[in-house]
C-alpha positions, -999 to +999 in steps of 0.1 A: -347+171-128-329+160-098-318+179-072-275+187-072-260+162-048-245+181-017-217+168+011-222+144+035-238+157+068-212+168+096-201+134+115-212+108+089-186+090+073-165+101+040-148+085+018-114+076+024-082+095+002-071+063-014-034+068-023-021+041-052+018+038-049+040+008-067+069-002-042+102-015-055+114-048-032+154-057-030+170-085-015+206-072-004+229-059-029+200-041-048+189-072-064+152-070-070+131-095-053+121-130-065+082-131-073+074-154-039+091-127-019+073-099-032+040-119-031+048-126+003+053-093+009+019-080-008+002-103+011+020-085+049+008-056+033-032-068+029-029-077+066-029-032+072-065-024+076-059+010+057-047-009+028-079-016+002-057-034-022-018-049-026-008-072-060+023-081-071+029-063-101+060-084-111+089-097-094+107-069-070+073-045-075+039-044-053+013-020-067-007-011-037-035+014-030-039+028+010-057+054+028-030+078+036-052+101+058-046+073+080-018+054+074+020+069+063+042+049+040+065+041+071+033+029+087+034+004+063+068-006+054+074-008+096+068-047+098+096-046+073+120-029+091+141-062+105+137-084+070+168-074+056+146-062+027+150-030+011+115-014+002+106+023-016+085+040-038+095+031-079 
């Protein structure tokens, strides 16, 4: 029988909290994205070294999975800010 696993000694490296969120994407007057903008804008996303994951779900939604012990959602939506795009959680 195998001994019960136990934490990870102090100062090695833990897993990261990996938070999944889906992100609704507008173009002005609440009209959702077309699918190349919100591929375009999974792939900003990807580019955030706390983000292990970012897919287009459908036109006007991202699915995307962060570590959020790291990263906040403004964090992320900041290289956003001057688009003219409206981004939040569905």
């Amino acid at each position: 029988m195998s001994a019960p696993s136990s934490p990870p000694p102090a100062g090695s490296p833990s897993e990261p909290k990996i938070t999944r969120i889906l992100l609704a994407v507008w173009v002005a007057s609440k009209t959702p994205a077309n699918a190349e903008i919100t591929t375009k804008v999974a792939a900003v996303l990807k580019l955030n070294p706390s983000v292990s994951y970012a897919a287009m779900q459908g036109p006007g939604t991202v699915e995307v999975h962060y570590d959020a012990e790291c990263f906040t959602l403004g964090d992320l939506l900041r290289p956003f800010s001057k688009t003219g795009l409206r981004i939040g959680i569905t």
